[in-house]
C-alpha positions, 0 to 999 in steps of 0.5 A: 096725886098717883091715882092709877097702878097697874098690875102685870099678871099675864105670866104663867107661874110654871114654878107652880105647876101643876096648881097654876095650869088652870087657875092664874099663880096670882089667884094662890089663897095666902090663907083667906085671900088670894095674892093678887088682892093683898097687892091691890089693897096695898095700891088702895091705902095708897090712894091708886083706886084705879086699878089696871091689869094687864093679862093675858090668856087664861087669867078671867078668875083675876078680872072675875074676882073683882067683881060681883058673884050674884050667884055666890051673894044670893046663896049665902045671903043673909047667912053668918058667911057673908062676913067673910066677903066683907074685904073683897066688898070694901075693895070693890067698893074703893076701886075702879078696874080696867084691863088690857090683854098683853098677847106675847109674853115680851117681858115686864117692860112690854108689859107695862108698855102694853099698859099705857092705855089704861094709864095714859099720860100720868104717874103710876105705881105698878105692882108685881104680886109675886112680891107682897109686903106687909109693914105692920108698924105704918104704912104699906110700901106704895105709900111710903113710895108715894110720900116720896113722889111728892118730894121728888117727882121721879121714878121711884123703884123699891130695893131691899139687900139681898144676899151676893150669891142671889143677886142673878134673881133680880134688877140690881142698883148702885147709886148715891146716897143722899140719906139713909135708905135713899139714892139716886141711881146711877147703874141699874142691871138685870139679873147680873151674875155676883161678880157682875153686880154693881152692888146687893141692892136688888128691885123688889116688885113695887115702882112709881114710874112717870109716863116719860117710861112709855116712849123710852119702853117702845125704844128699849130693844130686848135685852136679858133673856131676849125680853124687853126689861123694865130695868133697861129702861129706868137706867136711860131714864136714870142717865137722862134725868132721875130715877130713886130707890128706895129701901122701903120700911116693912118685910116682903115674900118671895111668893114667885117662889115655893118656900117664900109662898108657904113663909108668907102664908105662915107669917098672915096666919100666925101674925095678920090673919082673924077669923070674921065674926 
């Protein structure tokens, strides 16, 4: 039903400086893998096998990654190493990738407005590779989302409880709820100081967003920051008609920040990571 995502990598990850002046923060190995790939993996379990980057400047080895190194293939041609290419093969295999350059970093909202080629006038995921997720016990969060879509048809955006005092690190919701872990929205704010908070309900970077998005993003003037923030506009899409969210089954990583990349990058050796046969 939702065959596209799209990815927003055309940030510039200064929280990792120096590693991510010449290499983008999304290409980071969480031990065998960089970042960006678990994401579209988890967008592929899905069933989003076009997958959409919107980049910007310095950012090839993502596009480059996706693709095959006839070089790289040649040498290590029927050598025991080849196995450790087998996810990226299998990725490449199920995917389609297309891409488009966002020129100005204007926030995440103009981000995935400057997407809407790739897209077009259909339902999306959009992915944030800062944030990965893993559900060890059943499916990923996109297709949980997706379980959801079908039922309800909206805009879908994944939140989890985060402490009070942490709340000006995100998108916050308030809203009903119609049953355990689900509710539909009816506050939606970026970043809001503790006192400012409609609740500890915070956005994490997985959404399922309808294409209605489009034309109420190209209406949304800059907000916090001076940016033009996805959040402003899932609050008039809230007020205008439906938007859910979603308290997803699985555990996520902070991987924008260092202390939740080195805790992701424990967790995949220690718990998910195998070493190819």
């Amino acid at each position: 039903m939702i065959k596209k995502c799209l990815f927003p990598v055309a940030g510039y990850g200064t929280r990792f400086l120096p590693a991510t002046k010449s290499m983008p923060k999304e290409m980071l190995p969480v031990v065998n893998k960089p970042l960006v790939q678990y994401g579209v993996e988890e967008a592929i379990e899905a069933g989003m096998n076009t997958i959409s980057f919107v980049t910007g400047r310095g950012k090839r080895a993502i596009t480059d990654h996706f693709d095959i190194s006839y070089e790289l293939e040649h040498q290590i041609a029927g050598t025991g190493k080849e196995a450790y290419l087998d996810s990226i093969r299998d990725v490449l295999d199920e995917g389609v990738f297309t891409m488009v350059r966002q020129r100005e970093m204007k926030g995440l909202g103009h981000a995935i407005l400057t997407g809407e080629p790739l897209i077009g006038n259909e339902p999306f995921g959009v992915v944030l590779s800062d944030d990965l997720c893993f559900n060890e016990d059943g499916d990923g969060v996109l297709r949980q989302m997706t379980a959801l879509y079908k039922q309800f048809r909206c805009s879908i955006v994944a939140i989890q409880e985060v402490p009070p005092e942490e709340t000006h690190k995100y998108g916050v919701i308030a809203g009903v709820a119609l049953k355990d872990g689900l509710y539909r929205v009816d506050d939606m704010v970026e970043k809001p100081k503790p006192e400012d908070a409609p609740s500890n309900l915070a956005i994490i970077g997985r959404y399922i967003l309808t294409p209605d998005i489009f034309d109420i993003l190209r209406a949304t003037p800059p907000g916090k920051n001076g940016e033009v923030q996805i959040t402003d506009a899932l609050l008039q899409q809230a007020k205008t008609g439906c938007v859910m969210a979603y308290k997803f089954k699985g555990r996520r990583f902070d991987c924008g920040s260092v202390p939740g990349f080195v805790e992701a990058t424990n967790y995949v050796y220690e718990n998910i990571y195998s070493e190819p046969s």
